[in-house]
Each structure stands twice: as structure tokens, then as C-alpha cells.
BALOKE-78351 format. One record per atom (N, C-alpha, C): atom name; x, z, y. Coordinates in Angstrom, 2 decimals. Atoms other than C-alpha are relative to their C-alpha. Example, Ala and Ser with C-alpha at 12.3 -4.5 7.8 and 13.67 -1.06 7.14 Angstrom:
// BALOKE-78351
REC   atom        px        pz        py
REC      N      0.89      0.00     -1.19
REC     CA     12.30      7.80     -4.50
REC      C      0.90      0.00      1.20
REC      N     -0.82     -0.06     -1.19
REC     CA     13.67      7.14     -1.06
REC      C     -0.77      0.73      1.09
This chain:
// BALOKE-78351
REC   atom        px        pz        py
REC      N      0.85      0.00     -1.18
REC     CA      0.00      0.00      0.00
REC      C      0.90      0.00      1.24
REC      N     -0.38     -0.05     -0.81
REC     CA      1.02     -1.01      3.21
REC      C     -0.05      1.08      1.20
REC      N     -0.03     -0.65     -0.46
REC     CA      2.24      1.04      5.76
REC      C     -1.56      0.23      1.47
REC      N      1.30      0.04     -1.08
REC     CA     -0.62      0.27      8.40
REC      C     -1.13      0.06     -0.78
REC      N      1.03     -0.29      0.78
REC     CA     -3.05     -0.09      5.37
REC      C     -0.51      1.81     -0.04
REC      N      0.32     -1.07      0.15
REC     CA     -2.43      3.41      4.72
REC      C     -0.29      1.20      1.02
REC      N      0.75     -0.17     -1.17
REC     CA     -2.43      4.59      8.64
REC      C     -1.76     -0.08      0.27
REC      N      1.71      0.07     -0.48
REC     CA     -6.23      3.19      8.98
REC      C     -0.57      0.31     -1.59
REC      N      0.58     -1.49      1.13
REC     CA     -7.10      4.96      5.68
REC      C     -0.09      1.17     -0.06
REC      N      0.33     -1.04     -0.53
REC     CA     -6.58      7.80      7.07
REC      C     -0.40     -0.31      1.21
REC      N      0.88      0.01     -0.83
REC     CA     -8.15      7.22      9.97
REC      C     -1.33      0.16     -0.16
REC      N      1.39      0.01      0.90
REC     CA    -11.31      6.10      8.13
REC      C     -0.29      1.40     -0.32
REC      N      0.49     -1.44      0.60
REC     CA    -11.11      9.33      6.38
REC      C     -0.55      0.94      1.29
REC      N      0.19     -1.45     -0.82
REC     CA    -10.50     11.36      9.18
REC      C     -1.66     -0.34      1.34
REC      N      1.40      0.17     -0.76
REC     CA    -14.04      9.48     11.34
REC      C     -0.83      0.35     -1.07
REC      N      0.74     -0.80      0.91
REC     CA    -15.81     10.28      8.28
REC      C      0.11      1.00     -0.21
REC      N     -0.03     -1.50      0.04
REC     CA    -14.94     13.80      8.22
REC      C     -0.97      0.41      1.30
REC      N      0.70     -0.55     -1.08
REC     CA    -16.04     14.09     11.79
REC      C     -1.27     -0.70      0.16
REC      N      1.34      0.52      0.01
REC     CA    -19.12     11.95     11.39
REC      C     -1.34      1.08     -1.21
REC      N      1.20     -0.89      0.73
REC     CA    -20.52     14.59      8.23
REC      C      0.40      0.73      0.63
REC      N      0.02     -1.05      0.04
REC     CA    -18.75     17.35      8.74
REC      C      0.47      0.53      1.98
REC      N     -0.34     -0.92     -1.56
REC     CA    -18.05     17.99     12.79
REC      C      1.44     -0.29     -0.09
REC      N     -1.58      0.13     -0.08
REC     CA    -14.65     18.08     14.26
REC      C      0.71      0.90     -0.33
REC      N     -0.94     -1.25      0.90
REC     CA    -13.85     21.43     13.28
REC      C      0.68      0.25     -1.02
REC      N     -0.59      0.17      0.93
REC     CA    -13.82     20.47     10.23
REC      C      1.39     -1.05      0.11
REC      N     -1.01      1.14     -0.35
REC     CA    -10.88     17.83     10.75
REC      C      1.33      0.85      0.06
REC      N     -1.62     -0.23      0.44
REC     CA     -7.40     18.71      9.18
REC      C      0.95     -0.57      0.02
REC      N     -0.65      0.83      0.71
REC     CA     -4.87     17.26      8.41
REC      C      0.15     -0.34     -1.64
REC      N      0.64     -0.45      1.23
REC     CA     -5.37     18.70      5.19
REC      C     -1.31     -0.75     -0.90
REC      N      1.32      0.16      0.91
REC     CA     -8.35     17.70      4.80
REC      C     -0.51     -1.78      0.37
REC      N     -0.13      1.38     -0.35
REC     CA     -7.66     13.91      6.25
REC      C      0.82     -0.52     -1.38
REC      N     -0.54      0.89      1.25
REC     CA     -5.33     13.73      3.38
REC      C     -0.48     -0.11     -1.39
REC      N      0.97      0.17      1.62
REC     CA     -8.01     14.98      0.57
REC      C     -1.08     -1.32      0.19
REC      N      1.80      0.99      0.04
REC     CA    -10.76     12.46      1.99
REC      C      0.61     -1.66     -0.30
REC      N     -0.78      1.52     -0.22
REC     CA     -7.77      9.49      2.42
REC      C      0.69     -0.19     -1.30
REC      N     -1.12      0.54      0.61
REC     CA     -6.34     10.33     -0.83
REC      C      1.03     -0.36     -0.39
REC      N     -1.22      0.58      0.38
REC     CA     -3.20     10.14     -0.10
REC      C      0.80      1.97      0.26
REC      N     -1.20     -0.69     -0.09
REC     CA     -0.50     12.99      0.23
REC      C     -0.21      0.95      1.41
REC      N      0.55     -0.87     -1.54
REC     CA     -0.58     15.81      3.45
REC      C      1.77     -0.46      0.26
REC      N     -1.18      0.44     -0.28
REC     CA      3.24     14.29      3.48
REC      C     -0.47     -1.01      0.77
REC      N      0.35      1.88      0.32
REC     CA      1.55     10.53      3.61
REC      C     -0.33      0.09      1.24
REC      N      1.10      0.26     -0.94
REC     CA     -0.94     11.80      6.71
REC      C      1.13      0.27      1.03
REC      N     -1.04     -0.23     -0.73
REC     CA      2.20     13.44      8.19
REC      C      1.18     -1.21      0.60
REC      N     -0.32      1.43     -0.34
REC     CA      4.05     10.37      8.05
REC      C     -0.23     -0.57      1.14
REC      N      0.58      0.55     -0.98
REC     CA      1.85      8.91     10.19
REC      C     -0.54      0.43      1.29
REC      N      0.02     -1.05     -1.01
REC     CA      0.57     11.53     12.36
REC      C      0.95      1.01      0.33
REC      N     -1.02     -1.57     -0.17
REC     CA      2.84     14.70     13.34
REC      C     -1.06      0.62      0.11
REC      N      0.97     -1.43     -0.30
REC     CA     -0.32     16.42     14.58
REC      C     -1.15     -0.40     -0.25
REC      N      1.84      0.62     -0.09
REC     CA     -4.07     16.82     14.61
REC      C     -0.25     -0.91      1.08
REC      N     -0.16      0.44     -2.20
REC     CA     -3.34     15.59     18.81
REC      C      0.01     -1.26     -0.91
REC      N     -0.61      1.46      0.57
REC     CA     -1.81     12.27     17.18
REC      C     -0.95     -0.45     -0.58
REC      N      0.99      0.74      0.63
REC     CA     -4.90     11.52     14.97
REC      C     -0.86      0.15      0.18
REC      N      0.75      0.33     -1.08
REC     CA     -7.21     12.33     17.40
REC      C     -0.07     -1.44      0.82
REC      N      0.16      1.74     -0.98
REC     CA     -5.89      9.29     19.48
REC      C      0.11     -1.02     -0.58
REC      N      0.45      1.42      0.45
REC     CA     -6.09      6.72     17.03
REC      C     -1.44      0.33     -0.21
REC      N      1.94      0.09      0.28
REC     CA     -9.89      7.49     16.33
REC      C     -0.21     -0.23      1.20
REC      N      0.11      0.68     -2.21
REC     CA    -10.18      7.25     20.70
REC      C      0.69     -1.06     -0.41
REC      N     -0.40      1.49     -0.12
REC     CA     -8.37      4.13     20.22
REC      C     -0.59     -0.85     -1.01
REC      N      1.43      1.15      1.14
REC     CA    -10.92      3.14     17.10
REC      C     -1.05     -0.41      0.81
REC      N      1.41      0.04     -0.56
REC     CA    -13.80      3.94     19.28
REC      C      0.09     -0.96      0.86
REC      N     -0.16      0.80     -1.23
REC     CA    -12.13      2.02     22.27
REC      C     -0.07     -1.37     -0.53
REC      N     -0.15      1.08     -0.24
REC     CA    -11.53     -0.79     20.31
REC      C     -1.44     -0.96     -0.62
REC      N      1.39      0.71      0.59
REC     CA    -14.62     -1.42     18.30
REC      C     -1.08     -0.13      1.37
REC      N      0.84      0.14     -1.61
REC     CA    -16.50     -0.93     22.11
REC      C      1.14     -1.39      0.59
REC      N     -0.61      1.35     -0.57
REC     CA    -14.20     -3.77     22.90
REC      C     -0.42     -0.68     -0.53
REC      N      0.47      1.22      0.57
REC     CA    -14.90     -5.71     20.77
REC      C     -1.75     -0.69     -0.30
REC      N      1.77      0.11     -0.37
REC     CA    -18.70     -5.48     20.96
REC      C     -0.09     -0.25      1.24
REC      N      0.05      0.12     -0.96
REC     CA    -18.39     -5.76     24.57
REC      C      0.66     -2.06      0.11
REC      N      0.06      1.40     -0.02
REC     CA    -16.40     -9.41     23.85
REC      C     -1.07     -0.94     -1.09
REC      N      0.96      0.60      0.12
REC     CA    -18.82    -10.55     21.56
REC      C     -1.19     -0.17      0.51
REC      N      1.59      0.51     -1.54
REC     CA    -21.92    -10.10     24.41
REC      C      0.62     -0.79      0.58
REC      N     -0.80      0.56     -1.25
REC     CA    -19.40    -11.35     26.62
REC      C     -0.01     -1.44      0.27
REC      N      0.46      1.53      0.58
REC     CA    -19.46    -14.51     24.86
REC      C     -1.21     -0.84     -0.24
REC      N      1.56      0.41     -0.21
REC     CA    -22.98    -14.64     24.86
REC      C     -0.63     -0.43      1.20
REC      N      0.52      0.18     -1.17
REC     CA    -23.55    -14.19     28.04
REC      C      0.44     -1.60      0.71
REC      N     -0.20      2.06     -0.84
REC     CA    -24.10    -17.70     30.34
REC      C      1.31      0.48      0.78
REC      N     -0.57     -0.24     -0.87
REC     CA    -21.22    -17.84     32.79
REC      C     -0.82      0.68      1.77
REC      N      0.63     -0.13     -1.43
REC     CA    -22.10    -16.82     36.76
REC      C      0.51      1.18      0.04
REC      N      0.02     -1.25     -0.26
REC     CA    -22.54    -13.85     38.43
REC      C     -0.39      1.40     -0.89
REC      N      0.28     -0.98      0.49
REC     CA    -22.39    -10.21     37.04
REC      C      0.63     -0.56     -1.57
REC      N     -0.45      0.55      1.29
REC     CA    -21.13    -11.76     33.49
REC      C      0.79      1.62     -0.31
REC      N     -0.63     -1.06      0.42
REC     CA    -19.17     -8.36     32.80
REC      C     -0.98      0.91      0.14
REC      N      0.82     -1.24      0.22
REC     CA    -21.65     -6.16     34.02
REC      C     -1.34     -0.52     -0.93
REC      N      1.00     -0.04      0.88
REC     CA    -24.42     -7.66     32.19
REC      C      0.69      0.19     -1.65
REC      N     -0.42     -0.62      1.23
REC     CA    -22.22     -7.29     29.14
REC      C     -0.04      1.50     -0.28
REC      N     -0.49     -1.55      0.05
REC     CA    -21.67     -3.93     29.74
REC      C     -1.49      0.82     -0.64
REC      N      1.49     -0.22      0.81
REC     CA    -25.42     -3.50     29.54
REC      C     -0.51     -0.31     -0.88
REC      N      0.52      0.23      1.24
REC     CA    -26.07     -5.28     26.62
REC      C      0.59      1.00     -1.18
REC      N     -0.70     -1.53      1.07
REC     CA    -23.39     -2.93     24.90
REC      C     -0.24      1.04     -0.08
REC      N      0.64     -1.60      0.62
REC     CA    -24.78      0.18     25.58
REC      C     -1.11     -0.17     -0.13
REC      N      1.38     -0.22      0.94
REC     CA    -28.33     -0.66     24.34
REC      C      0.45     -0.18     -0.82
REC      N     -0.30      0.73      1.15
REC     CA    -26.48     -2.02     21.57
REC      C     -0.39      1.48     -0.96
REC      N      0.34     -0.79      0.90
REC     CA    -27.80      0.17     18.54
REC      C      1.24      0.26     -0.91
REC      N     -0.75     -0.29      0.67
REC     CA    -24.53     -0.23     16.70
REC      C      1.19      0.68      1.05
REC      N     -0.73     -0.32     -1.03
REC     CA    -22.63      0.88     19.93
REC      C      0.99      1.42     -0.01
REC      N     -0.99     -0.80      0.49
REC     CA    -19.97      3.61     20.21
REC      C     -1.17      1.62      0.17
REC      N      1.04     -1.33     -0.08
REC     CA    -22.99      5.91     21.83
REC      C     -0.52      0.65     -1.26
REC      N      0.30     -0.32      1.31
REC     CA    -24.62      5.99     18.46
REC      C      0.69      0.32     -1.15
REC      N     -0.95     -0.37      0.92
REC     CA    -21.45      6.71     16.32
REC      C     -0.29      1.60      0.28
REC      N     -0.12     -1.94     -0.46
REC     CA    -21.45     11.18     15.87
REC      C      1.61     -0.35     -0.20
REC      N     -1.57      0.01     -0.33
REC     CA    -17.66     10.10     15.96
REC      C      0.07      0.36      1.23
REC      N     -0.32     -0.25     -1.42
REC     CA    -18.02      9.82     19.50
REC      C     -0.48      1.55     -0.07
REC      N      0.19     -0.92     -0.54
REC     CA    -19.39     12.87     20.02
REC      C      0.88      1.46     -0.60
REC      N     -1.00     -1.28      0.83
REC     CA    -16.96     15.36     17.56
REC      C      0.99     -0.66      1.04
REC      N     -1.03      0.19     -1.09
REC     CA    -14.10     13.37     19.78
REC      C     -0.27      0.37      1.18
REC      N      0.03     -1.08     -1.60
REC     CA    -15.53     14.16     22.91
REC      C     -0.04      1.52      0.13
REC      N     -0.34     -1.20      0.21
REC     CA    -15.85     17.68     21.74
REC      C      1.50      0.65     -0.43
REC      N     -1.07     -0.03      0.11
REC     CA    -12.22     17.35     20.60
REC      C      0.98     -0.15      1.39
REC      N     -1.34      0.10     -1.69
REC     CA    -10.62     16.25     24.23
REC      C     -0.64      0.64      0.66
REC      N      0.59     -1.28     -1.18
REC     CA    -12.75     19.10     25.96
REC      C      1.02      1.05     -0.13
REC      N     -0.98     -0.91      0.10
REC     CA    -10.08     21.12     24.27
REC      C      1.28     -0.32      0.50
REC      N     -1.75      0.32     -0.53
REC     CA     -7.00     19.00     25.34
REC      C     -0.46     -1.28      0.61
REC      N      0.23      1.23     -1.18
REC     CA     -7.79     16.63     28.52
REC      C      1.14     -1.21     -0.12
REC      N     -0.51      0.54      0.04
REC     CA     -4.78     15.22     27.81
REC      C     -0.44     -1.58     -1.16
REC      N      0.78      1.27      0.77
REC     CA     -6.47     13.07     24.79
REC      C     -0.78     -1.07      0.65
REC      N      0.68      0.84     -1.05
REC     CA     -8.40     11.20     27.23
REC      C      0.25     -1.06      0.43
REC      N     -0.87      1.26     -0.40
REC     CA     -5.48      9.03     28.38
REC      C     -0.74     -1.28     -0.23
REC      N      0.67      1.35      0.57
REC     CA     -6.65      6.18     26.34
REC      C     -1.20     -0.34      0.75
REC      N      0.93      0.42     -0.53
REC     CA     -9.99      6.47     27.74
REC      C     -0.06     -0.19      1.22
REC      N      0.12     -0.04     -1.00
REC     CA     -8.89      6.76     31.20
REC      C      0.20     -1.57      0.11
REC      N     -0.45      1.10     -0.04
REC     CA     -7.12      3.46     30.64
REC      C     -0.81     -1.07     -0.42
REC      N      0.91      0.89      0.36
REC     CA     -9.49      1.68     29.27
REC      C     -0.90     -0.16      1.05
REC      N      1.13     -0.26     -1.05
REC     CA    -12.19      2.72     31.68
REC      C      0.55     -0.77      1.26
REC      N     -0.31      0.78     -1.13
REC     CA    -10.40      1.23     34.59
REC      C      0.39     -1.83      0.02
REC      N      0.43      0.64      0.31
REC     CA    -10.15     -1.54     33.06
REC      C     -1.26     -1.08     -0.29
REC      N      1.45      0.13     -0.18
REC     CA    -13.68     -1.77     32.50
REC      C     -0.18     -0.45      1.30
REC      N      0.02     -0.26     -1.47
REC     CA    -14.03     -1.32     36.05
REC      C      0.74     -1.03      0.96
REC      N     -0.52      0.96     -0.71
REC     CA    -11.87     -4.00     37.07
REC      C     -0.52     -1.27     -0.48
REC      N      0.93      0.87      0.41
REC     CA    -13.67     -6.38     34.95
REC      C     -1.51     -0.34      1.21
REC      N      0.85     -0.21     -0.72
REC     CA    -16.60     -5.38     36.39
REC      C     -0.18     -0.34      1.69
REC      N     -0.06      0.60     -0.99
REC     CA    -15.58     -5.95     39.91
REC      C      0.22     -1.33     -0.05
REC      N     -0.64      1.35      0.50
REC     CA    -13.68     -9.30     38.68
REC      C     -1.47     -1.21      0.77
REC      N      0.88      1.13     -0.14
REC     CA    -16.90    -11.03     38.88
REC      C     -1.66     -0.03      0.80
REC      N      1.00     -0.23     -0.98
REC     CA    -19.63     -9.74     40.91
REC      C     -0.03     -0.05      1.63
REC      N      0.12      0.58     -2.02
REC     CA    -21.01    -10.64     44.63
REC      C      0.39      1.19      0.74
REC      N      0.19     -1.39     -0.61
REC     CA    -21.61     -6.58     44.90
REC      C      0.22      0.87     -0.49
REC      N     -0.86     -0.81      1.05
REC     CA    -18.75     -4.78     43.04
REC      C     -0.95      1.56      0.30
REC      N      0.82     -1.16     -0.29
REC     CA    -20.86     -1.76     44.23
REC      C     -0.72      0.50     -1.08
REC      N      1.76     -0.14      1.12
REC     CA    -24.13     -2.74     42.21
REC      C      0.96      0.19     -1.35
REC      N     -0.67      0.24      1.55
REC     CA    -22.01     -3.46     39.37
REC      C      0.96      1.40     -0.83
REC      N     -0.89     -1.36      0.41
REC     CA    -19.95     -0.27     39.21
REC      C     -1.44      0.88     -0.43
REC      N      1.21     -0.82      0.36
REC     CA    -23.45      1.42     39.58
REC      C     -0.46      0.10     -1.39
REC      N      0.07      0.02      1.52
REC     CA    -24.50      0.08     36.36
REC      C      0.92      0.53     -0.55
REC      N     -0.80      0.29      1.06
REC     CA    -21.63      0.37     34.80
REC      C     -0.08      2.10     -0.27
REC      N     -0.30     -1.11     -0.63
REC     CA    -21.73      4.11     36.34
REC      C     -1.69      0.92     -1.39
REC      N      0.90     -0.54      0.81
REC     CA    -25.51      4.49     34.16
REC      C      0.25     -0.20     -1.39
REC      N     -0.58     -0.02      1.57
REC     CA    -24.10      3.34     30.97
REC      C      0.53      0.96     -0.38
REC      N     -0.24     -1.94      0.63
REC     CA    -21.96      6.24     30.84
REC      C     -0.48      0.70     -0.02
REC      N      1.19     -1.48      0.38
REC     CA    -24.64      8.23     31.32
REC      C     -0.63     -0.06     -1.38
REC      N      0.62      0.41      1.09
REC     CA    -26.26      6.49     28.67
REC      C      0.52      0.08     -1.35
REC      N     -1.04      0.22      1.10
REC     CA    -23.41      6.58     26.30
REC      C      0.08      2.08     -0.33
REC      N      0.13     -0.92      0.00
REC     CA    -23.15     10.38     27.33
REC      C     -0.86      0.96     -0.73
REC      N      1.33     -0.50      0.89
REC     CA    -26.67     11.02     26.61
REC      C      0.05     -0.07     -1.82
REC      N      0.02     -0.12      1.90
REC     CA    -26.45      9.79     23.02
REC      C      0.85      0.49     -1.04
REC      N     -1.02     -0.75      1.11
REC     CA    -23.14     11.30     21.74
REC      C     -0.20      1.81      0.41
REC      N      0.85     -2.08     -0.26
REC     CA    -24.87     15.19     23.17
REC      C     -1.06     -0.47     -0.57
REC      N      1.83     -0.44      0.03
REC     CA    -27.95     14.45     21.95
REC      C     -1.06      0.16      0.81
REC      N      1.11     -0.70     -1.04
REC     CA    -29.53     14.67     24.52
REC      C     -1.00     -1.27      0.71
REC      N      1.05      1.12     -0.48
REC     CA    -31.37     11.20     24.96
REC      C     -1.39      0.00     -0.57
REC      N      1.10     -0.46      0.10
REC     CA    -34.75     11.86     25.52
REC      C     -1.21     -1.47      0.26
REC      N      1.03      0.95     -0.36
REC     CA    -36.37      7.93     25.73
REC      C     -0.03     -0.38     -1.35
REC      N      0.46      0.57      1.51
REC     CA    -38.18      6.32     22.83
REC      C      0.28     -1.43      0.08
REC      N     -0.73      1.51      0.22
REC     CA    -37.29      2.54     21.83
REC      C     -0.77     -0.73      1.57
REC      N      0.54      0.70     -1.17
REC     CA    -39.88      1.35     24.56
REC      C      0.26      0.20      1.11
REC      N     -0.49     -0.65     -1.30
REC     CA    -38.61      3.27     27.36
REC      C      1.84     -0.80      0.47
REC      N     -1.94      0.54     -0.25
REC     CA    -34.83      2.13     26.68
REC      C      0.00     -1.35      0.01
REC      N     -0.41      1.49     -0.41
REC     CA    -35.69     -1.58     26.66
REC      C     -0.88     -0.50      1.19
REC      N      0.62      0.14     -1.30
REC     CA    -37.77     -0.95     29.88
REC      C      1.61      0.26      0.71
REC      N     -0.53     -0.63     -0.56
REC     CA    -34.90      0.73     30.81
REC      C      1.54     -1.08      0.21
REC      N     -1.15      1.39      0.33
REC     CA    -32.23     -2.37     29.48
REC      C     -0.28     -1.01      1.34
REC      N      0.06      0.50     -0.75
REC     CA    -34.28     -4.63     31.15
REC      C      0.03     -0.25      1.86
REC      N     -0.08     -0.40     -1.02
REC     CA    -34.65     -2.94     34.60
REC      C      1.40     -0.14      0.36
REC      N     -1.50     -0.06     -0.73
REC     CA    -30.68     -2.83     34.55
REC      C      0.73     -1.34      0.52
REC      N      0.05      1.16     -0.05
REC     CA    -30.68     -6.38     33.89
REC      C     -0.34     -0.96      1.25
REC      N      0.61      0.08     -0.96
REC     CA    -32.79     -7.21     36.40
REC      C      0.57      0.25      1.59
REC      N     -0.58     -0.28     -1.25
REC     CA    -30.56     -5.83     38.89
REC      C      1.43     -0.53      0.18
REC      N     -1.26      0.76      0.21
REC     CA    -28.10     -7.88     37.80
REC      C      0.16     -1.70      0.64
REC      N      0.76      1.12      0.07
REC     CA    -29.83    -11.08     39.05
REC      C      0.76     -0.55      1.77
């Protein structure tokens, strides 16, 4: 088994740990019973729990990338083209909001801000996209500004609209995209 094979095998393991069992649960220990391989093998690859924390933030980041370029590609050319992606990705039902990964990681970098990095970097990113192509980098940040709420809401639990409300709620964003 290759050396990167066996890197994102533990990884795998270790988002499935925090998807049943919470982040608490999340070892190293217990990354190397779910991956199978060795607490040498996970060591290898990680030094710490810190270290395999930020490849799962850099799973989450990249699978939200990559859902974000396949709308992206959907979308017609013109105006807003990034921010209407942005909105199609967080209704997206398979989206990073709806992973409980996200939300054991965000409960994981509440303890060490420093984990974050990745997401800071990414996020501005975002954000420069987002300006990239709009008349009214303003409007467009705005949105981009309710998605995280939206993304927020669903890795707490705490989203309180039913399917009809959230594609009133899609479309309305849409709409202001126009």
C-alpha cells in the first residue's frame, strides 16, 4: 500500500470516527483501529491529533471545492457566476454543511484557533472569487456572508427551515443575484 493510499485511509477512518462517534472520540489510537493499520503507521503520517485534524479541514475544504467547481461549470457565464455558485453549494444537500464531520471539526478548532489556518485561506479566496466577477462586490460578499450562516446553522444543528422554506430561501438569494 502506497504511502498516500495509506495517509487517506486514515483519514477516512478518522471522518468516520467523528461522523458516529463525535470528536472526542478521535485518537490516534483509535484512527489506527478503524484504518487498520499500525498506531506506528498513523504516526508516520501524523505526529499529532493537531496534524490529523488538518487534513480532514483540508478534506472538507476540498470536497467544498470541488462541489463549488462543478456548479461553477454549470452556471451560464455573466454576472455574479461565483456568487451564484456559492449559492447553489450551500443548498447543495450533499454539501460540507450536511457532513457531522463539519461540525466535530468545528468543535475541534474551538479548542485550538490555530487549526483554522486552512480555512482562513481558503475563505479569502472565496471572497476574492466572489468579488472577481460581480457589478456589486458588496451584494455578493453579502451572500456569500448568508451561506456561512447557512453552513453554520447546519453543522450546530440549529437549522430551523423545512425543505420549502430553504428553496424559498435558495431562490430569494438567487434572485438577488440578477
Amino acid at each position: 500500500m502506497g504511502r498516500s493510499t495509506t495517509r487517506e485511509k486514515i483519514v477516512d477512518a478518522a471522518m468516520e470516527i467523528v461522523r458516529t462517534q463525535g470528536a472526542a472520540r478521535l485518537t490516534l489510537d483509535e484512527a489506527a483501529r478503524v484504518a487498520g493499520v499500525s498506531k506506528g503507521g498513523v504516526l508516520y503520517h501524523f505526529k499529532c491529533k493537531d496534524d490529523l485534524i488538518r487534513a480532514m479541514v483540508s478534506r472538507l475544504i476540498e470536497q467544498n471545492e470541488s462541489l463549488c467547481q462543478r456548479y461553477y461549470h454549470l452556471e451560464p457565464e455573466g454576472p455574479y457566476r461565483w456568487a451564484r455558485t456559492i449559492v447553489r453549494a450551500a443548498f447543495d444537500p450533499q454539501g460540507a454543511g450536511n457532513d457531522p464531520a463539519g461540525a466535530a471539526i468545528l468543535a475541534a478548532t474551538a479548542l485550538n484557533p490555530n487549526l483554522l489556518e486552512p480555512i482562513r485561506g481558503q475563505f479569502f479566496m472565496w471572497n476574492e472569487r466572489l468579488r472577481s466577477d460581480s457589478p456589486d462586490p458588496d451584494r455578493a460578499l453579502l451572500i456569500g456572508m448568508a451561506m456561512d450562516g447557512l453552513f453554520l446553522d447546519r453543522v450546530t444543528g440549529m437549522l430551523q427551515y423545512d425543505a420549502a422554506q430553504l428553496n424559498r430561501l435558495q431562490a430569494s438569494s438567487l434572485a438577488l443575484l440578477t
